[in-house]
N, C-alpha and C positions, 0 to 999 in steps of 0.2 A: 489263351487257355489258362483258365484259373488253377493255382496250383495249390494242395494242402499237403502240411506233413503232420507226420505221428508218429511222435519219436516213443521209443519203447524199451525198457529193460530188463532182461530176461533173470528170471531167481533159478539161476544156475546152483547159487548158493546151496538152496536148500535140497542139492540133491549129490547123490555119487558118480552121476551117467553123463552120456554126452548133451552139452547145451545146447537148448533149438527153441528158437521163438516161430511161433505160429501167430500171422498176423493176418487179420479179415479184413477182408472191404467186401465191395458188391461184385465181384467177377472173380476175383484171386483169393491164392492163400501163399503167403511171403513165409520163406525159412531157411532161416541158416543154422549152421550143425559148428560146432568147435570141440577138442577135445584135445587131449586128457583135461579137465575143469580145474587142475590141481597141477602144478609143478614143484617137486622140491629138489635142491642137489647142492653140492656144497663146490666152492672155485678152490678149482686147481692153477698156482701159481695166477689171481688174482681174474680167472676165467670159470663160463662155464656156460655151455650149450644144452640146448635143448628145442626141442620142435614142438609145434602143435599143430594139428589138422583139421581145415577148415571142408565142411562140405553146403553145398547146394542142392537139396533134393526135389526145389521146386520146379517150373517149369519153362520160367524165364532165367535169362542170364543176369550176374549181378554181379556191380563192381564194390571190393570190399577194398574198404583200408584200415590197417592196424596201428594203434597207438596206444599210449599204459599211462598209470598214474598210480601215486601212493595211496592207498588205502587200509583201513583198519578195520575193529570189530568195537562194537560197542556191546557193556556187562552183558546186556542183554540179548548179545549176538545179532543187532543192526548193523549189516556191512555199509560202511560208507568211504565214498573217494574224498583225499584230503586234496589240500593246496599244495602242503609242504609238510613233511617228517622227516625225520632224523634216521629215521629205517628204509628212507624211500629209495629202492632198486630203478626206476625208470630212468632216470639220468647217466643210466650205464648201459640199457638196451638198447642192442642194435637189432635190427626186423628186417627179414631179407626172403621176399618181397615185403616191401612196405607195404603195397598196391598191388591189388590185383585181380584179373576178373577170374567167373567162376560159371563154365558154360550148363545148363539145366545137368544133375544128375552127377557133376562133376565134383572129384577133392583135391585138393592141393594142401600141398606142406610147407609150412611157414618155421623158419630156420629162427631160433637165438638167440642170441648172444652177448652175454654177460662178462662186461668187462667192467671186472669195481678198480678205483684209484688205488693207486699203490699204498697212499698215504693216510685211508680210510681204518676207521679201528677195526679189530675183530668183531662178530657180530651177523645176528641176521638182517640180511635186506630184501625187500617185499613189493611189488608191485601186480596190480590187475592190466592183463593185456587185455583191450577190447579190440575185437573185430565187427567194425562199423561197414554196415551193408545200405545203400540208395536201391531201392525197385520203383520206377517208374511204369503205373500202374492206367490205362482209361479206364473209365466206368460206363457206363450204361448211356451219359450223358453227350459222353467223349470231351468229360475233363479227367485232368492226370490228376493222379493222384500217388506224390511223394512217400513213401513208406523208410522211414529211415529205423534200422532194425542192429542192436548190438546183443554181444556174446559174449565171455568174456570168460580170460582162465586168470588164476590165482600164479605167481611165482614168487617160490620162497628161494632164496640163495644164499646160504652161511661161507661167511671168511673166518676160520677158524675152527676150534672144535663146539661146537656150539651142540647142545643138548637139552630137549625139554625135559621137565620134572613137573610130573602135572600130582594134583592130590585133592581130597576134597574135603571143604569148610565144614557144609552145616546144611541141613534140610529145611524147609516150611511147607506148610501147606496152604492151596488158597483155593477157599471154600467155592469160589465164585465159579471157577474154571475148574473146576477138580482136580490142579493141578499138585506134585511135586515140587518145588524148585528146588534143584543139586545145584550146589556152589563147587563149581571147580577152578583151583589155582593150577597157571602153570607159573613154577618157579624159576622152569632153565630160561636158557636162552634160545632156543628155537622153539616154534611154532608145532602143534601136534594136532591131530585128529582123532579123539579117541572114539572109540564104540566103551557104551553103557550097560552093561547087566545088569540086572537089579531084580528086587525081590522086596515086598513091602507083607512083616511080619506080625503077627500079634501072637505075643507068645511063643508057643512055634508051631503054631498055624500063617500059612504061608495064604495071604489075600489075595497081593495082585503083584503079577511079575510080569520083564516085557525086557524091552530092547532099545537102546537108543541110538540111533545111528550115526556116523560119523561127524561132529559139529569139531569147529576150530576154534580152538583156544591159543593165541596168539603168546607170543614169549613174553614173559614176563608181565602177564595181565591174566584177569580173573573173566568168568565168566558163568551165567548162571542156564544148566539144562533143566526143559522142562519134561515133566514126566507123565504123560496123560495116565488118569487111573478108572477112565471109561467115561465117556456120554453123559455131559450134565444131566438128563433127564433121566441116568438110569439112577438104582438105588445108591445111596449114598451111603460111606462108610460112617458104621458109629462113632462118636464122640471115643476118643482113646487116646494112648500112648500105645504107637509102635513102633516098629524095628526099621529101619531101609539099610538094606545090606546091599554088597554087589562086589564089583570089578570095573576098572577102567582099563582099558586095552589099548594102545598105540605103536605105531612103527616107527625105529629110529636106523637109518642108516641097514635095512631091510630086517632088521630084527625086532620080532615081539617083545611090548613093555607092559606091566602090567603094575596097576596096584590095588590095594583092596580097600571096602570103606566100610564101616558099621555107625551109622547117627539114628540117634532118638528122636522121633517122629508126635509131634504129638497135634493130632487130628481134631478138632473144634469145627463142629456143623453150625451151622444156627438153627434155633430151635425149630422152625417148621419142618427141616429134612431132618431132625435129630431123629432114630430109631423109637418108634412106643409114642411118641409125642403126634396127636392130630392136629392137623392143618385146618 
């Protein structure tokens, strides 16, 4: 029996809910569920636990095994798994079950536990758990077909008092995309999640305002959100200088942060979508 795999990774990233790849072939559809996508907590006395919950809502059984690695974000908010960091948390989690099946429609809790070196500096440590799923699938043909499918939650774990301090640089605008770019620094030492307000002004006429939802910005590194200001094909804003005002908002230790921004905006069309100019 001939056998294929397709291995797949789920952009849990880009969202706040629970993670679940939907994977097709010609007879099935493969899914696994993980959650919370996000863990933070800080060790007590050089520990600290926490659970995640894996579900199965397809209609085969599937055996899942858990394992983590260092990971980071790039300026641009490209999450990528490293080799080796100096922030890297996996070398201290323990996964309890490691392994384990998961019968159609079934969840289980997966346990744990963070134990940093005594001799480790203060500081935040970070790793992605992934939860790696095998469905062995026949087709039509009656060859198998290997589905190999991951999940994956985020954990942050500070030793010490560790605090982010996020704030923002500087605006631009790109013609191409209709984008915003906000440059946001975080200064602390922990990792944060803010949500965006904003409001893009001329004068004080208020053009286009919206929301940005929760993206991470890791300790002590920058990173740049983008700000959609509507549908390349719709109209485009005139040539100008204007305002981007707002709020960032995050939670430290269950309590709201906030700080505020005011940057000068200055918007450059190219001539065929400038306002009054024909194409």
């Amino acid at each position: 029996m001939q056998k294929y795999k397709q291995f797949i990774f789920s952009c849990f990233l880009a969202t706040n809910t629970v993670a679940t790849i939907f994977l097709f072939n010609n007879s099935a559809v493969a899914q696994v569920g993980i959650s919370p996508i996000v863990i933070k907590s800080q060790a007590s006395r050089g520990q600290s636990e926490s659970v995640i919950n894996l579900l199965n809502p397809s209609k085969v059984p599937i055996r899942v095994r858990i394992f983590s690695q260092p990971f980071t974000y790039s300026k641009d908010g490209q999450f990528q798994t490293l080799s080796s960091s100096k922030q890297d948390l996996s070398s201290y989690l323990q996964f309890s079950p490691r392994e384990l099946s998961l019968e159609p429609g079934e969840s289980r809790k997966v346990r744990l536990l963070a134990q940093l070196n005594p001799n480790l500096p203060d500081g935040e440590y970070r790793a992605v758990v992934f939860a790696e799923s095998l469905i062995e699938n026949a087709n039509n043909q009656g060859s198998g077909i290997g589905v190999i499918a991951r999940v994956a939650t985020t954990v942050y774990v500070t030793k010490g008092n560790q605090v982010p301090n996020l704030t923002v640089g500087d605006a631009s605008f790109n013609p191409k995309q209709n984008q915003l770019r906000l440059l946001v620094l975080n200064l602390g030492t922990a990792t944060a999640r803010p949500v965006v307000s904003w409001q893009l002004k001329q004068g004080t006429t208020v053009v286009r305002k919206g929301t940005i939802q929760p993206s991470t910005v890791i300790a002590s590194s920058e990173r740049n959100l983008m700000i959609e200001l509507g549908a390349t094909d719709t109209q485009p804003l005139p040539s100008g200088n204007y305002e981007l005002i707002g709020e960032l908002t995050w939670m430290h230790l269950a309590q709201p942060k906030t700080t505020t921004f005011k940057l000068p905006v200055n918007i450059t069309q190219p001539i065929s979508q400038s306002v009054g100019v024909q194409k």
